[in-house]
N, C-alpha and C positions, 0 to 999 in steps of 0.2 A: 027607387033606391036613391039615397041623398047624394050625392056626388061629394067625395074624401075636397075639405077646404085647403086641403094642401097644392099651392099654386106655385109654380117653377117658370123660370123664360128656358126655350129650347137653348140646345148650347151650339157651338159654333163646331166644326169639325179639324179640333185643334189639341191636342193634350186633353180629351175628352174627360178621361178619370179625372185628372188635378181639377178641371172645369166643375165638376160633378162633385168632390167632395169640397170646393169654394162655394159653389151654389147650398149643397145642402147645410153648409155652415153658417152661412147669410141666411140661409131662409128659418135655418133653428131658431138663431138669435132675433130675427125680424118679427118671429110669431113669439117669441119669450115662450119654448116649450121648454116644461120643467120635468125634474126627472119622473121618468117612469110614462113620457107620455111617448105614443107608439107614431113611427112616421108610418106613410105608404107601403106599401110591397113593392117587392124588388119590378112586377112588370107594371105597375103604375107608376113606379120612379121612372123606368125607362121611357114611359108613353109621356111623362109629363118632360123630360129632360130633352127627350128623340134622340136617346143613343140607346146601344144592346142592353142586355140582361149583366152581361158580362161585363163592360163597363161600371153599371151599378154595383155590381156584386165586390168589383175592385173596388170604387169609389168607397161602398160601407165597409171593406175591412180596414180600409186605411181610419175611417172613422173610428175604428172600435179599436185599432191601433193607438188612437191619438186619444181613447179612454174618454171619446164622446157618448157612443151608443152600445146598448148592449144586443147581441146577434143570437138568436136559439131557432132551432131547428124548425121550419114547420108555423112562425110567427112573428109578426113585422120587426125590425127593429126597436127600441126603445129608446129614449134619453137617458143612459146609466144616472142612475142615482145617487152614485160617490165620486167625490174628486177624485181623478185618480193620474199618480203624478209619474207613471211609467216614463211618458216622454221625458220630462224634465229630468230623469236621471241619463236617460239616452244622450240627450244632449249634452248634459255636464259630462260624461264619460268619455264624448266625444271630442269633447273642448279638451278636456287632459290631453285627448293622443295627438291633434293634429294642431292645435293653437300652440304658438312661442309663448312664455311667461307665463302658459296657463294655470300654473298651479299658485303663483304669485300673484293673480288677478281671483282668482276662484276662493282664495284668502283675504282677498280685501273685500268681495262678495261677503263671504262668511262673517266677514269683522263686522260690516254692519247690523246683517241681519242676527248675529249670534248677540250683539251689547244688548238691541232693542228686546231679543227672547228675552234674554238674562235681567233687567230689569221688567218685563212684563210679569216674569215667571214670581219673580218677589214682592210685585202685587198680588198675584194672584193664583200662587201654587195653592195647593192644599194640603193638608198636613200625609196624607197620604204619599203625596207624590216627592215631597220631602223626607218623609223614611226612605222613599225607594233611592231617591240621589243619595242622601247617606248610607243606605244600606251598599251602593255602587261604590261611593270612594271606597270605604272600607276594603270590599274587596279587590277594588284596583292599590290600591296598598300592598296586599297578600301577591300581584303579581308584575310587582314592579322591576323584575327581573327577568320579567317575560314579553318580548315585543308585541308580538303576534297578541297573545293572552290581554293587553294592556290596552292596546289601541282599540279591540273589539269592546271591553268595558268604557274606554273612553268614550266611543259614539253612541253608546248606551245612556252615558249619562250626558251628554248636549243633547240627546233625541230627548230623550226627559225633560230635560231644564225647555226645551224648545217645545214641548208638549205641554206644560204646566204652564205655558203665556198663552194658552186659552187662543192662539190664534193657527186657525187651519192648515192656511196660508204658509205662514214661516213654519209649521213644524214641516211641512211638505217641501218646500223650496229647501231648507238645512238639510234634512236629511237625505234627499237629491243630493245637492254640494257632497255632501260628507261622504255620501256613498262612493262617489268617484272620485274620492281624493284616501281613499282607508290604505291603500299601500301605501301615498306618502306619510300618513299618519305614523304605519307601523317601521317604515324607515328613518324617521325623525327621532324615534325611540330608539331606535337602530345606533342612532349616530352619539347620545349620548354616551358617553364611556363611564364618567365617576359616578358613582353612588350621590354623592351631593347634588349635579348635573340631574339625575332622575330625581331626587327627592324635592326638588325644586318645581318640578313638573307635579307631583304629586300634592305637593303645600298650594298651590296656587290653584287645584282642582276643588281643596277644603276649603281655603278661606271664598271661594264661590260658592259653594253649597251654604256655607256658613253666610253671606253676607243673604244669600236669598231667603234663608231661614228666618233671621234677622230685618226681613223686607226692605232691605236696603237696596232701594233699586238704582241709585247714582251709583250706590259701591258694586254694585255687582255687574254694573254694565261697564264700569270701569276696570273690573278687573277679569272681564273679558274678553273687553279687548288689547287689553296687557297679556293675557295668555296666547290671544290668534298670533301677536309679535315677536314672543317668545320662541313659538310653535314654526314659525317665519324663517326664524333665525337658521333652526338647523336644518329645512327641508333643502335638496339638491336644486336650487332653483336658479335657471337656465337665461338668459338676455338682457337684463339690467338688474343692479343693485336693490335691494328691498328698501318701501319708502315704508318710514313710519306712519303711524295715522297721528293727526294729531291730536285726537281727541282722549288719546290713551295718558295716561299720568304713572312717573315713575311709581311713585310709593305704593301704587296699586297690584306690584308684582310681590311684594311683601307677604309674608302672612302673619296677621297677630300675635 
């Protein structure tokens, strides 16, 4: 019988689990195992690592925790075969409750990665996915009097605009961001009081849809991050003054 080419160094008798899921991390990447390819069994992990069953057993949930491998009853592990971006919301969720300014840093986060969507997405949405953003303003229109109702369509339509720039990556990391940031979303709406004050939020979600429609990808990534500023403005945010970006341009808060 061929002996499994899966080679491990023994570990030291130290934080064995964290040693165990660093090693089998290195060793994923070392071999370029792709998804769907199957590691060892939990008692040839242990024979090759020299710690218990139980160590390993910790070791791969933390793996399958971190949306590396997938774990079924009865059959080795696997390399999951979808990104999958559970931690990254963990961790932004985490950053809100325990970091100073984190909602003020977690936004300037956003601003970048939201201009570069928003201009990828106007290369290269497709007509499909532009009915759906306009089909979202509209009805974020019908509920602009509703916080709650308004912010949940709002993260609908940047998941959109951020799905439509064709890139994995940033629809995964924004929606992460976004996810851990939807209270202050809905509190920002919150704080608007006049009619004008919200329609202003509203005009500047159109003429972004409109500028992507339009494949304006300067304007749309301009007017952006004119909205992450706006959006800056009225969140509750806590240890220094909000710094403009400067790549943002007035006239881009405008709508046609």
């Amino acid at each position: 019988m061929t002996a499994h080419p899966f080679v491990l160094g023994r570990l030291e008798r130290t934080s064995l689990a964290e040693q165990a899921v660093q090693s089998l991390l290195q060793r994923i990447q070392d071999a370029k195992l792709g998804p769907g390819a199957s590691l060892p069994s939990e008692a040839r992990l242990g024979e090759l690592l020299g710690v218990s069953r139980t160590v390993v057993r910790e070791a791969l949930r933390t793996l399958k925790g971190l949306g590396v491998i997938d774990i079924s009853n009865g059959k080795s592990p696997t390399i999951r075969r979808e990104l999958d971006a559970a931690a990254l919301a963990v961790y932004f969720s985490r950053a809100v409750q325990v970091l100073d300014n984190s909602t003020e840093d977690l936004m300037d986060v956003r601003a970048s990665l939201e201009g570069r969507a928003a201009a990828l997405a106007a290369l290269r949405r497709t007509p499909e996915q532009l009915a759906r953003m306009s089909d979202l303003v509209i009805r974020m229109q019908a509920q602009l009097r509703r916080p709650a109702a308004y912010a949940s369509l709002d993260m609908e339509l940047h998941l959109e605009i951020s799905r439509a720039s064709g890139n994995l990556l940033l629809f995964q990391i924004i929606g992460s961001i976004r996810a851990s940031l939807e209270a202050q979303a809905r509190q920002g709406m919150e704080r608007r009081k006049t009619q004008a004050s919200l329609q202003q939020v509203q005009d500047a979600h159109v003429e972004l849809v409109e500028r992507i429609g339009n494949r304006d990808a300067e304007g749309a990534s301009r007017c952006m991050l004119s909205h992450m500023e706006s959006a800056l403005r009225v969140l509750p945010v806590q240890g220094r003054p909000s710094v403009s970006h400067p790549r943002a341009r007035p006239e881009a808060s405008r709508s046609p």
